[in-house]
C-alpha positions in Angstrom: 335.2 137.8 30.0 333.1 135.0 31.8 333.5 131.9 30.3 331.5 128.5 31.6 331.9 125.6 29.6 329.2 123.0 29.3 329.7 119.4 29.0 326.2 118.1 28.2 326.2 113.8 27.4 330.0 113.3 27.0 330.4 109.5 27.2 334.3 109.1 27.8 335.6 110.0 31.5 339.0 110.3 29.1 337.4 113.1 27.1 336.3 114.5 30.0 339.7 114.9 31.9 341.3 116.1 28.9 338.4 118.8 28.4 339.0 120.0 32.3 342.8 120.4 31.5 342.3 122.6 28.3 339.8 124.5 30.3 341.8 125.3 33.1 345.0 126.3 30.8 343.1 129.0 29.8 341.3 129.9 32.2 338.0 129.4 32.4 336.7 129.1 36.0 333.4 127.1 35.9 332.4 123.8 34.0 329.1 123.4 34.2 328.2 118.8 33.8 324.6 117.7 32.4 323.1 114.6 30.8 325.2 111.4 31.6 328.5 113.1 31.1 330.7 111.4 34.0 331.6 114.2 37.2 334.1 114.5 39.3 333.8 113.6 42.9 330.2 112.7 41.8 328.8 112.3 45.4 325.4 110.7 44.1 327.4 107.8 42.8 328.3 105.0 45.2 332.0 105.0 46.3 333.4 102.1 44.5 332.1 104.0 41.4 332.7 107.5 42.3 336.9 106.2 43.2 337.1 104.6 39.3 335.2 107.5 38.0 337.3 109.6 39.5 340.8 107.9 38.7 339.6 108.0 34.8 338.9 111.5 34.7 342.1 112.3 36.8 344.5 110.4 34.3 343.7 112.8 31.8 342.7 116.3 33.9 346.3 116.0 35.4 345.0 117.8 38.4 342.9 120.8 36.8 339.7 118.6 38.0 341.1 120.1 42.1 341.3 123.6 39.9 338.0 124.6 38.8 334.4 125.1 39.7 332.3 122.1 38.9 328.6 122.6 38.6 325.9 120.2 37.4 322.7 121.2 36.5 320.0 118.7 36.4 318.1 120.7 33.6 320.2 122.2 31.3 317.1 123.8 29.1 316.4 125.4 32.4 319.9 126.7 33.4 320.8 127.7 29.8 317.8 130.2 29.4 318.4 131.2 33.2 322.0 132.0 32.2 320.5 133.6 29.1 318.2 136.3 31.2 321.7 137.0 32.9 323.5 137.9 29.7 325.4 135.2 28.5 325.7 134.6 25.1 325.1 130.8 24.5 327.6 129.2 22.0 327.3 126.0 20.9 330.5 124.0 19.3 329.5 121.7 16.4 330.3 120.0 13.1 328.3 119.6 9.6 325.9 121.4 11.0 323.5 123.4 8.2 322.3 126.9 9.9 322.9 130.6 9.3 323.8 130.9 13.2 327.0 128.9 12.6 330.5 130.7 12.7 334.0 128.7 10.9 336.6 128.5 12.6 339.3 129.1 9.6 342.3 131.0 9.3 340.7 133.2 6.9 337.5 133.5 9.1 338.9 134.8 12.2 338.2 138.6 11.9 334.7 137.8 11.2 333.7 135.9 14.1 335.6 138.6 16.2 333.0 140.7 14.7 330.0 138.9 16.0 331.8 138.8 19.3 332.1 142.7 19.2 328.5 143.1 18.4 327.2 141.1 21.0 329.2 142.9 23.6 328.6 146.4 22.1 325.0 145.5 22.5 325.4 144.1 26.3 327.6 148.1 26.6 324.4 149.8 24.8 322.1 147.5 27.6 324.3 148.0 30.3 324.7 152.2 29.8 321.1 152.2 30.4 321.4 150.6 33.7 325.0 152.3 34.8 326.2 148.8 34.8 329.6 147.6 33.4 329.6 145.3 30.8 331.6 141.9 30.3 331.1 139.9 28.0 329.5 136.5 29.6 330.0 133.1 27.2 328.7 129.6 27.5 330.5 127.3 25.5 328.5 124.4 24.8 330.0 120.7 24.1 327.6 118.2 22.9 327.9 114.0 22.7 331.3 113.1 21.0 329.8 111.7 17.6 325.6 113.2 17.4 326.8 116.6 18.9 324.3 118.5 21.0 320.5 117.2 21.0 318.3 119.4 18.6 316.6 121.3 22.1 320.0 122.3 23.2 320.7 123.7 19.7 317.5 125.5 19.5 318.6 127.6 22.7 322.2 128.5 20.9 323.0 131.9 20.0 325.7 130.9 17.7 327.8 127.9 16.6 331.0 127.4 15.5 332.9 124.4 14.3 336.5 124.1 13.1 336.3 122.6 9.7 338.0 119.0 9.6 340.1 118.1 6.7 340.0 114.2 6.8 338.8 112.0 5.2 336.6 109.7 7.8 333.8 111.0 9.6 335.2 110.3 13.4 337.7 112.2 12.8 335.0 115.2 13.0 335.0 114.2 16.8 338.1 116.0 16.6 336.2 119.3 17.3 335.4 118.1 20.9 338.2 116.6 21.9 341.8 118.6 20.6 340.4 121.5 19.1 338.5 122.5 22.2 341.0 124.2 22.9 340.8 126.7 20.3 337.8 128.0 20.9 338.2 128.7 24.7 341.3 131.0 23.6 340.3 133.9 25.5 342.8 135.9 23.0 341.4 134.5 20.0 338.0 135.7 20.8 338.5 138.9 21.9 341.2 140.7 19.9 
């Protein structure tokens, strides 16, 4: 499985960090920055700004940030549906969020987004025995702003959403499902087996 995750308008350099640690613990290769999320090694920025930026994000990547692939894509409407015509499925992650393409992430859930997994791929294998290619499964996970989520064009290009349902009482605490329980949903085992 390919995996890129996509960090579109994530405001804290903190978050950030902590997202490239998660991300590199389990594998995935390629992050993929857009919007005004804060990059590593940004080399547009000057160098005053690009040394703070940098010592932010590294407090909380722990050195994962040296690790992977980062991309930016200064349209990410345009690299999503290129990534699209290449086979990747597009996944958004999202909270309290009211459409029939959205998949929970519960403990009594698990087998049934597993199953939308295995019908996407089985239909990349049905494409791909036409064209004596061999299939893999190709992912983008997409992460959103930390409170409004991903802007309504981003979510219009989604294949699927899924959210981990919150149990507290307070509203932020829903931010939860970018920040810790990232992690979840880049389990390469959890979304496969």
């Amino acid at each position: 499985m390919n995996l890129i995750l996509s960090l579109h308008n994530i405001r804290s350099t903190y978050n950030v960090g902590s997202i490239l640690r998660t991300a590199e613990g389990f594998g995935v290769k390629s992050v993929m920055f857009s919007g005004y999320t804060p990059r590593y090694d940004d080399k547009a920025l000057l160098p005053h700004l690009r040394e703070k930026l940098n010592h932010e994000i590294e407090k909380t990547a722990l050195g994962a940030e040296k690790l992977l692939t980062l991309e930016t894509s200064d349209d990410i409407l345009t690299t999503l549906d290129d990534l699209k015509s290449r086979g990747y499925l597009l996944l958004g992650l999202e909270n309290n969020l009211d459409d029939p393409r959205l998949l929970l992430l519960r403990h009594d859930n698990f087998s049934g987004i597993r199953s939308a997994l295995h019908l996407f791929q089985k239909t990349l294998q049905n494409q791909s025995a036409a064209s004596q290619s061999s299939p893999e499964l190709n992912i983008v996970l997409c992460l959103g702003e930390e409170v409004s989520g991903l802007s309504s064009d981003l979510r219009a290009k989604m294949d699927f959403f899924l959210e981990i349902p919150m149990q507290g009482k307070k509203r932020i605490v829903q931010c939860l499902n970018r920040d810790r329980n990232r992690s979840f949903c880049i389990d390469r085992d959890f979304m496969l087996n």
